[in-house]
C-alpha positions in Angstrom: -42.6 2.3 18.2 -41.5 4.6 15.5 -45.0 4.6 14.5 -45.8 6.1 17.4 -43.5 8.9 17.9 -44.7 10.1 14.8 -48.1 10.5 16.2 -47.1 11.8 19.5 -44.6 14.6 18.3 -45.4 17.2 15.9 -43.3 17.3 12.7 -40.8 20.5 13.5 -40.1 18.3 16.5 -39.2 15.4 15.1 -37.6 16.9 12.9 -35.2 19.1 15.4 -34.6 16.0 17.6 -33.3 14.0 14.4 -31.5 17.3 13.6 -29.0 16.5 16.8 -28.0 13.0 15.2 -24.7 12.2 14.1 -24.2 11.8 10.6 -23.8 7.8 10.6 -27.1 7.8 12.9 -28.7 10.2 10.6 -27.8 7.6 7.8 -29.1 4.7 10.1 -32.2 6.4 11.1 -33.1 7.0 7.1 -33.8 3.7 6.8 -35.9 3.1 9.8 -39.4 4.0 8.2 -40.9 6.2 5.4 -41.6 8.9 7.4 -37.9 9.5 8.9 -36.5 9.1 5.6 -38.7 11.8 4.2 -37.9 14.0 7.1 -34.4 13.7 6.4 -33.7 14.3 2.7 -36.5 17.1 2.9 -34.3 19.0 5.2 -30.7 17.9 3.6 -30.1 17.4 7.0 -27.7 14.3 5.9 -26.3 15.6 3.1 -25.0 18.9 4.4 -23.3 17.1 7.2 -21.6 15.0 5.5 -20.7 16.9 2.0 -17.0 17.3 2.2 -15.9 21.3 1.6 -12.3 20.5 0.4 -10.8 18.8 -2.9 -9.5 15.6 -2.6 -8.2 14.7 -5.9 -9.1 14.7 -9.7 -9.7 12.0 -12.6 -8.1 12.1 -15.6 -9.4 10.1 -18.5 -6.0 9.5 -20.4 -6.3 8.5 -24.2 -5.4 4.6 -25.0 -5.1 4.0 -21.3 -7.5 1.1 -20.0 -8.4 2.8 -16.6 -8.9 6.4 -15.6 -6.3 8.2 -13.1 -6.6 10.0 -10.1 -4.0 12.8 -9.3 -5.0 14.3 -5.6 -3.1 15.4 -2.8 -1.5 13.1 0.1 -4.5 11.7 2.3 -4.0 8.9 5.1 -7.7 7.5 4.3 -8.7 5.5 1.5 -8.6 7.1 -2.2 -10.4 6.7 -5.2 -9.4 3.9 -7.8 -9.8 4.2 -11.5 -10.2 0.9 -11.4 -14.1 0.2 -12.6 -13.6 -3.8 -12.7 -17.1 -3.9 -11.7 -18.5 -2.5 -14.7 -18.2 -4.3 -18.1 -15.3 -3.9 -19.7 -15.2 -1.1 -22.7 -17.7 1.1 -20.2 -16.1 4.3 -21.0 -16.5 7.7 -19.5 -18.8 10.4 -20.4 -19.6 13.3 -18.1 -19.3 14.0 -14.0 -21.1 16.1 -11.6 -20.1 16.6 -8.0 -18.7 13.7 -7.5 -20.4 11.4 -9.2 -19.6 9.9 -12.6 -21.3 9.2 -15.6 -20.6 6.0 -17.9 -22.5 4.9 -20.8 -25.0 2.9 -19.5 -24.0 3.5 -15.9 -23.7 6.0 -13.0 -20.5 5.7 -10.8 -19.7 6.8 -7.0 -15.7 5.8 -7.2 -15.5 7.0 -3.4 -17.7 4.0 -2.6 -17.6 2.0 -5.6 -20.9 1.6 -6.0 -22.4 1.9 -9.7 -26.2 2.2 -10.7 -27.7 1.1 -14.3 -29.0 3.9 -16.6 -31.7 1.9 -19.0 -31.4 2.7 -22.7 -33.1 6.3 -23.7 -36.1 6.2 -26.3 -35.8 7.3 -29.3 -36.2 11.1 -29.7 -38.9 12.7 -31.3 -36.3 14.4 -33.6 -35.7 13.0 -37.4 -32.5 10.9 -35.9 -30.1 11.7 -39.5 -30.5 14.9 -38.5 -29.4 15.1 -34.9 -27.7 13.2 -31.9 -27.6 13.8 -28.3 -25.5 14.1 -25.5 -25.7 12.7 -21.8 -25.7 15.1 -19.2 -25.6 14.1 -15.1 -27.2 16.2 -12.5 -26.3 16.1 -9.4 -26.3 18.0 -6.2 -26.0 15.9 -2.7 -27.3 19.1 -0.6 -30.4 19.0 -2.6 -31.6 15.4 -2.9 -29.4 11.9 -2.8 -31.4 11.3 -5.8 -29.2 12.3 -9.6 -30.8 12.7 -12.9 -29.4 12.5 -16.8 -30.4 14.9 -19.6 -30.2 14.4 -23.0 -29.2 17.3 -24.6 -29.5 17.6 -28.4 -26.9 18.9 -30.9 -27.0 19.0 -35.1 -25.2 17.2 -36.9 -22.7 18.4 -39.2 -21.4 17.9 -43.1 -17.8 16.9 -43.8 -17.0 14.8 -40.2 -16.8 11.5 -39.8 -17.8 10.8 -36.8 -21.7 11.8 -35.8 -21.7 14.2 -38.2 -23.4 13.7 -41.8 -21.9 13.0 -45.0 -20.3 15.5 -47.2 -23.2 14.8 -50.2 -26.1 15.0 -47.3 -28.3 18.1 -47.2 -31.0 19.6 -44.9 -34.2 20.4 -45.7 -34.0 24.0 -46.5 -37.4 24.3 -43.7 -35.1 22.5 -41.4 -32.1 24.9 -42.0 -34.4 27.9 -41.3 -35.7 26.9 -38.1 -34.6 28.9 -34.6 -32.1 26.1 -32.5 -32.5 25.6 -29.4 -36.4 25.0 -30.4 -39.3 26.1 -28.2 -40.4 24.0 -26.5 -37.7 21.9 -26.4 -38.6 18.9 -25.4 -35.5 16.8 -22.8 -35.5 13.0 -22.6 -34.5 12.8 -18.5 -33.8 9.4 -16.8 -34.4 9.9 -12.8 -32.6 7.8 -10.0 -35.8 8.4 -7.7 -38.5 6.6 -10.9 -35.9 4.3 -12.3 -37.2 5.3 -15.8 -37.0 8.0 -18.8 -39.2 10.5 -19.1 -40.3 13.9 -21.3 -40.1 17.1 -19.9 -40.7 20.2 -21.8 -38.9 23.7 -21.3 -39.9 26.8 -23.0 -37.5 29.3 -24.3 -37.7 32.4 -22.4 -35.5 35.0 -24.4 -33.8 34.9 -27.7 -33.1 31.8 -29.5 -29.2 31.2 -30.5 -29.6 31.4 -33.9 -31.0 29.0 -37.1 -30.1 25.2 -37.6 -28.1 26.3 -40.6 -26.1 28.4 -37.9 -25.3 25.5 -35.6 -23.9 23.5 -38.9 -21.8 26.1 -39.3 -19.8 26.3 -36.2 -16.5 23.9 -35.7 -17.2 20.8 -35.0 -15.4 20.1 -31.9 -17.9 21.0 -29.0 -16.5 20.4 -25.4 -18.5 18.2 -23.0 -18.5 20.9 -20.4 -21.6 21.7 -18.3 -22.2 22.7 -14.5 -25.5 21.9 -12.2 -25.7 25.2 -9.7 -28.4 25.5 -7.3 -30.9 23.9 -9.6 -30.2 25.1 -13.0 -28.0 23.0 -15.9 -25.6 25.1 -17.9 -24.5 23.2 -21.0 -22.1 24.4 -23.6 -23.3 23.9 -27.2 -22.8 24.2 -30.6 -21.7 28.2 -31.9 -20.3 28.8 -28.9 -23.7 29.5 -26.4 -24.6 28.2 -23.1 -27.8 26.5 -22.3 -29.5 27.8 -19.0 -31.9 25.1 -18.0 -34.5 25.4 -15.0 -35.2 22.4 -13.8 -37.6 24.3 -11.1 -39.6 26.4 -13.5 -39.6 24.4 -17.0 -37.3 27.1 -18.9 -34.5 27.8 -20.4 -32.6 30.5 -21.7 -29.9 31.2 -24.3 -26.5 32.8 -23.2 -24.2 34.4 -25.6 -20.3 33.5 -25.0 -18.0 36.1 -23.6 -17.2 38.8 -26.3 -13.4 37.3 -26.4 -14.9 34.2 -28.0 -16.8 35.4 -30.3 -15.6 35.8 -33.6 -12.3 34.2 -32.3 -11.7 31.1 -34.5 -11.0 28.0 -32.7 -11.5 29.0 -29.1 -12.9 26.1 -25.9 -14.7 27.1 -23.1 -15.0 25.4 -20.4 -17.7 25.6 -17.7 -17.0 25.4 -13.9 -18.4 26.6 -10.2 -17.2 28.3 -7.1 -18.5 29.6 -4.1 -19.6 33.0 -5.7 -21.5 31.3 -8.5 -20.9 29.9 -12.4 -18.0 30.0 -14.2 -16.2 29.8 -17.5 -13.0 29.7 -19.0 -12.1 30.2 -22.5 -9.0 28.9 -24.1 -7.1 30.4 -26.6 -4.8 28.7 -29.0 -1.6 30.7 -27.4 -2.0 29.0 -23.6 -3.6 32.1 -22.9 -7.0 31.8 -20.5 -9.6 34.7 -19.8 -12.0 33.6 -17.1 -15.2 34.7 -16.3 -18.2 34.8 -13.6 -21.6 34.8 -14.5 -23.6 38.1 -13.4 -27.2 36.5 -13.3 -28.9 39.8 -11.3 -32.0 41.1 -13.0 -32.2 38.1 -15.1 -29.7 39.9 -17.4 -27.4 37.0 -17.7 -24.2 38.0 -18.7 -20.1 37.3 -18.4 -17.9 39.2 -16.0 -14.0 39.7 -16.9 -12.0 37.9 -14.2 -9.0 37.7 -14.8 -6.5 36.8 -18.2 -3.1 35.3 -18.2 -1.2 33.8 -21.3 0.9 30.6 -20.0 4.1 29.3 -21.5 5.1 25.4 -20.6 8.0 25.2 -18.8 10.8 22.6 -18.7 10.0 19.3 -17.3 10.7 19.6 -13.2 11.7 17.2 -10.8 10.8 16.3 -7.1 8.2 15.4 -5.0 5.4 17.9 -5.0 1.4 18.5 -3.1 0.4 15.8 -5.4 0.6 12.5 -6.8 -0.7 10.5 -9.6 -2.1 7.2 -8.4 -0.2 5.4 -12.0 -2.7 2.6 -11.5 -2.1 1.6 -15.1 1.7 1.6 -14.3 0.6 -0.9 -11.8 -1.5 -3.0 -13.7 1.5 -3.8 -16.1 3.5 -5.0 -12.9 5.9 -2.2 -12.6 6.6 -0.7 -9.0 6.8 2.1 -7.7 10.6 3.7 -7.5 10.4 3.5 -3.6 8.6 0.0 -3.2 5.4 1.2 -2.0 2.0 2.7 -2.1 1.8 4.6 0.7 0.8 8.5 0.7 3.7 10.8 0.9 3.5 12.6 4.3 1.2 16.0 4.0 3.5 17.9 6.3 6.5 17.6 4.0 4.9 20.0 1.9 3.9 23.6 2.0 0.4 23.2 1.4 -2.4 23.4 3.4 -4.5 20.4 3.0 -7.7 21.8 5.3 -8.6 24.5 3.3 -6.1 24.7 0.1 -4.9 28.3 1.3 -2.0 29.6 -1.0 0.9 30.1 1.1 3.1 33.4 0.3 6.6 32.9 -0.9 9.2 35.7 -1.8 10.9 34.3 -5.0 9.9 35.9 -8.1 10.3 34.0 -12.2 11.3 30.1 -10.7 9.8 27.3 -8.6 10.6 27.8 -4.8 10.3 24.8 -2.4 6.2 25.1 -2.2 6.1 24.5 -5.5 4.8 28.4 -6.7 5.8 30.6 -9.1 5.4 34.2 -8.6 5.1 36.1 -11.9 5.1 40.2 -12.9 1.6 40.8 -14.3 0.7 43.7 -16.4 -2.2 45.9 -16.5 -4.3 43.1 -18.4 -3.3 40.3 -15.5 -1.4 38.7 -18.2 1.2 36.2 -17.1 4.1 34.1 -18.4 6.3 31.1 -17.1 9.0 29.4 -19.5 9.8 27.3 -22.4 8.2 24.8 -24.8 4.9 22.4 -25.0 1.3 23.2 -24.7 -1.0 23.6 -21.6 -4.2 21.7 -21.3 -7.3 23.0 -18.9 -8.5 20.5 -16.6 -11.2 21.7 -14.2 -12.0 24.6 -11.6 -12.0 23.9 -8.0 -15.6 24.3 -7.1 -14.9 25.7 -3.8 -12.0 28.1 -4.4 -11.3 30.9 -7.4 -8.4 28.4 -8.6 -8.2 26.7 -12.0 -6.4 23.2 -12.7 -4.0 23.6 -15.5 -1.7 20.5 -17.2 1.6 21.2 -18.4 2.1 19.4 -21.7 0.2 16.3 -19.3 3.7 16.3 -17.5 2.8 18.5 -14.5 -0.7 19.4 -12.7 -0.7 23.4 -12.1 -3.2 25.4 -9.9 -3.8 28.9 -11.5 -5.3 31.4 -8.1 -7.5 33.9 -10.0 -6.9 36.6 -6.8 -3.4 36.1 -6.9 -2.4 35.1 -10.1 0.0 32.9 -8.4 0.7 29.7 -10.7 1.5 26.6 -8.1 3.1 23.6 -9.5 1.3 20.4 -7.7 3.3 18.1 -9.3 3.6 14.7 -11.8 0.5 14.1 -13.0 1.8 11.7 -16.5 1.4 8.3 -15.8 4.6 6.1 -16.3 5.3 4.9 -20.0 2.9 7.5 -21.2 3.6 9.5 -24.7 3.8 12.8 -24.1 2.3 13.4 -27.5 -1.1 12.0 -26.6 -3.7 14.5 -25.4 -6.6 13.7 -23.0 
């Protein structure tokens, strides 16, 4: 029967009438033949009804604890566990894109607990002493239901014991001169749609980032921060640059950090997305964050000042707030929670708008008010304060609003509105019996 609707109606026919569907009939019709299927994802006419526009929550990978967390705001529906029973024990975390989590060995959805097998990688063409490589997921569910991982390589470096070489090991002073990122560099990529690893090649278009001996020479803490945006990779690598891969074209480019990074000691940035394009954020040793949008018109590719605010900690506060840390490790050890159940605290008790995550005005200025905000004086350079002792920790952008997630010495989650700069305190976000000496 379907057989013969597809020879009786034209394709842009078809393709309207399956257009008018439901979401869970567009999901059941996908598997009814070859032909619908490819009509479907073609036109993302699945994936756009059903991606969801707001934030539900975020996972926090919590040093020396045995399962992740997730700290999200009140829902009534099912949430997220960072409970991964279902994959072997030791699988530990190593990257995320748009939902979707990466494991060695293992791609995660923990809405739907469902988990997919990532085969072993060949060996790289590259002299292995010499180099190592990094897992990168890409992923964009209003492009394709299909994901991908990159391996991304890095140098290593003298006097570190972990990945790195040892202190007595040199380079080949050929090797030491060559320009890093190479050209072509060639990507080991594992696809979801082949089920296997292959080589794909990308040709530098631009200015490399400098020699190997450069690489070596830059600190040897890299963040694992990268961000898939309508097609392209952005990875942040060794002395400070971004990687702008093509997946469409086969190309990538080099981009130079923002100017307040360079030359700044021991500075992180970290990569993120909004509506209006990519982001970054660079960290400071003083709390204080500059932020940054990507101006990629012309092909010029370069960082545009947001907005800078230096943050204090402030002293540990009490109370319910937006937000609430699942404490699923809490509960593994047999503890309870303090009001003998598990249920979601009631959205409405709180002044925050769980639709669309608008910031809601409040008159008090230097303390926390009953939303949960701070209001703050800024100066000329959008700089900030709020109180006391500790250290803040930078979690993640919201990918659909110009907000940052900040952590307060992991004892509160903070939401930092770049339009505003409104700091909102969203509430406990340490898990109970947790150090606050150990970092993420």
């Amino acid at each position: 029967m379907t057989e013969g609707m597809e020879n009786l109606l034209p394709e842009d026919v078809l393709t309207n009438i399956i257009h008018r569907l439901a979401p869970r009939y567009l999901a059941i019709s996908r598997c009814v033949c070859k032909t619908w299927c490819t009509i479907i994802d073609a036109h993302n006419l699945l994936c756009v009804d059903l991606l969801p526009w707001s934030v539900c929550g975020i996972v926090i990978n919590f040093n020396e604890l045995s399962m992740l967390e997730f700290f999200s705001r009140p829902s009534k529906g099912p949430t997220v566990s960072g409970n991964f029973d279902y994959l072997p024990l030791n699988s530990h975390i190593i990257g995320h894109c748009n939902g979707l989590l990466l494991f060695h060995k293992y791609v995660v959805n923990p809405a739907t607990r469902q988990s997919a097998p990532v085969p072993p990688c060949p060996s790289p063409n590259m002299v292995v002493e010499h180099f190592f490589h990094k897992e990168y997921l890409v992923f964009d569910p209003t492009l394709s239901p299909h994901y991908e991982v990159f391996m991304i390589p890095e140098i290593r470096q003298p006097n570190v014991r972990y990945n790195m070489l040892n202190s007595n090991d040199k380079l080949d002073p050929a090797i030491e001169e060559l320009e890093w990122p190479p050209s072509p560099c060639i990507l080991h990529v594992f696809s979801s749609r082949t089920k296997v690893w292959e080589e794909r090649s990308f040709v530098q278009e631009g200015e490399a980032a400098g020699t190997v001996a450069d690489m070596r020479l830059d600190h040897p803490y890299v963040p694992d921060t990268s961000v898939y945006w309508r097609g392209v990779l952005y990875v942040y690598c060794q002395n400070k640059f971004v990687m702008r891969i093509s997946l469409s074209n086969g190309k990538y480019q080099v981009i130079k950090p923002p100017l307040d990074c360079e030359g700044m000691g021991y500075t992180n940035l970290y990569l993120g997305k909004s509506v209006k394009g990519v982001f970054c954020a660079v960290h400071h040793l003083a709390s204080r964050f500059s932020t940054y949008i990507l101006d990629e018109s012309s092909g010029k590719m370069e960082w545009v000042f947001k907005d800078s605010c230096s943050i204090q900690p402030c002293q540990i506060i009490d109370g319910p707030r937006p937000w609430t840390l699942q404490d699923i490790n809490n509960q593994e050890q047999g503890f309870e929670y303090e009001d003998g159940n598990n249920e979601a605290v009631v959205e409405d008790r709180f002044e925050w708008d769980s639709d669309n995550d608008n910031v809601i005005e409040t008159n008090s200025r230097g303390k926390y008010n009953s939303g949960g905000y701070i209001n703050f004086l800024v100066d000329t350079k959008r700089r900030g304060r709020y109180n006391s002792g500790g250290y803040i920790d930078f979690l993640g952008f919201h990918p659909y609003k110009e907000v940052i997630f900040l952590s307060d010495t992991l004892r509160r989650g903070l939401a930092y509105h770049l339009n505003s700069s409104k700091i909102q305190d969203l509430g406990n976000l340490r898990p109970t019996n947790y150090g606050t000496e150990d970092k993420l």
